[in-house]
C-alpha positions as CSV (number, residue, x, y, z in Angstrom):
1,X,-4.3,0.7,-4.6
2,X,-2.2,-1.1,-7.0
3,X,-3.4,1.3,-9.3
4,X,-2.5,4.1,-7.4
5,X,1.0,3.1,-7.0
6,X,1.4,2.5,-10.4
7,X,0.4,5.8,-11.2
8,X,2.9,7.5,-8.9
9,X,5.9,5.2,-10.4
10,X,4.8,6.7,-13.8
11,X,4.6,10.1,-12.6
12,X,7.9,9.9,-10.4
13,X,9.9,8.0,-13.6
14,X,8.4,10.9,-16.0
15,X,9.9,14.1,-13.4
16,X,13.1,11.7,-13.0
17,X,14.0,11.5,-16.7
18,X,17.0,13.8,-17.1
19,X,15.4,15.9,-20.1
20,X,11.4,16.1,-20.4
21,X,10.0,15.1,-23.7
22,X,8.0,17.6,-25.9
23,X,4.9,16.2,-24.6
24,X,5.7,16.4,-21.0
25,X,2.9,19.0,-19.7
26,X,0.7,16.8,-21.0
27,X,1.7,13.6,-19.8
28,X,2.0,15.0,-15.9
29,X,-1.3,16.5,-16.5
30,X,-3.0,13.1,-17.4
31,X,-0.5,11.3,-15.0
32,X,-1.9,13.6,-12.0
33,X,-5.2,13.9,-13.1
34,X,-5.4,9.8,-13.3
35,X,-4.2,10.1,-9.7
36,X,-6.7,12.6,-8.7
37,X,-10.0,10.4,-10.2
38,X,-8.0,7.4,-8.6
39,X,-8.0,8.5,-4.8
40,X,-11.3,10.1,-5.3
41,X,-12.5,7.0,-6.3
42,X,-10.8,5.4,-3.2
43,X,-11.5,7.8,-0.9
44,X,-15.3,7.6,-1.9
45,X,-15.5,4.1,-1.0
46,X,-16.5,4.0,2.4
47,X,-17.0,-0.1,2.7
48,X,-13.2,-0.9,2.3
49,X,-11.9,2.2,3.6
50,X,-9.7,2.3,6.7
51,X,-8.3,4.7,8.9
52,X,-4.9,3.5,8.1
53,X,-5.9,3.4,4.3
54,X,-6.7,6.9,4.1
55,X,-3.8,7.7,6.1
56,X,-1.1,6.4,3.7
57,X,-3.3,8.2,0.9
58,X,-2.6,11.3,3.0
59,X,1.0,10.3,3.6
60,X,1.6,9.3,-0.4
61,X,-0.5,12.6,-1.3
62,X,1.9,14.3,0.6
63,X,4.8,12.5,-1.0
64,X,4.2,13.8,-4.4
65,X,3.5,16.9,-3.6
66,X,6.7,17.5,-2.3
67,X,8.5,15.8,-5.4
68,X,6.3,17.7,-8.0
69,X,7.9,21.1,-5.8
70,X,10.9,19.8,-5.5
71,X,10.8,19.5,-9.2
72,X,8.9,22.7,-9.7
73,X,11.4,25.0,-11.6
74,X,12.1,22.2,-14.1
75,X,8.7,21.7,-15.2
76,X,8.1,25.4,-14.8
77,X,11.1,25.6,-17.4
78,X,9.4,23.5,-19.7
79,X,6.1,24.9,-19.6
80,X,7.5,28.3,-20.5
81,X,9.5,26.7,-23.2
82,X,6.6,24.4,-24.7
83,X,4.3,28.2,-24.2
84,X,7.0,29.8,-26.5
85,X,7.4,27.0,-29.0
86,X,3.6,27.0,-29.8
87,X,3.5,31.0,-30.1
88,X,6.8,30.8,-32.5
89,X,4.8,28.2,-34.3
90,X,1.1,30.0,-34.6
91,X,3.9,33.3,-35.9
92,X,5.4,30.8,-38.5
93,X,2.0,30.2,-39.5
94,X,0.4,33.2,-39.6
95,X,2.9,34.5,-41.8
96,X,2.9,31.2,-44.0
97,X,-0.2,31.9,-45.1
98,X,-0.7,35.3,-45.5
């Protein structure tokens, strides 16, 4: 679990940060993807798992689901921008070299 929360601090510090780096898309993809195979993992283990385990899983899963959409037309923003920055860039490019 303590990797779990650990995750979730990361991912709540990255959609905190005033501006969003570059690389932002891809670090709340690995961030949330970490988070996913985490509580899989948890979820799978059916020894130490308790009904008051899964329930704060459920409760934190909910948690962050409601920041990432309460933080939705930010990173929506971002994506669109990072999307046009890499077309702008393959244009540059193609023309570069032709």
């Amino acid at each position: 679990m303590d990797e779990l929360t650990q995750l979730e601090q990361q991912i709540s510090s990255l959609l905190a940060a005033d501006e969003y780096n570059d690389d932002f898309p891809e670090q709340l993809q690995k961030l949330v993807a970490a988070r996913h195979q985490q509580v899989t993992q948890l979820l799978r283990d059916q020894k130490s798992l308790s009904r008051s385990k899964f329930d704060d899983i459920q409760a934190r899963t909910q948690d962050l689901k409601q920041l990432l959409e309460q933080n939705s037309a930010r990173i929506r923003s971002k994506l669109l921008s990072n999307q046009k920055a890499k077309k702008s860039v393959a244009v540059y490019q193609m023309i570069r070299n032709n």
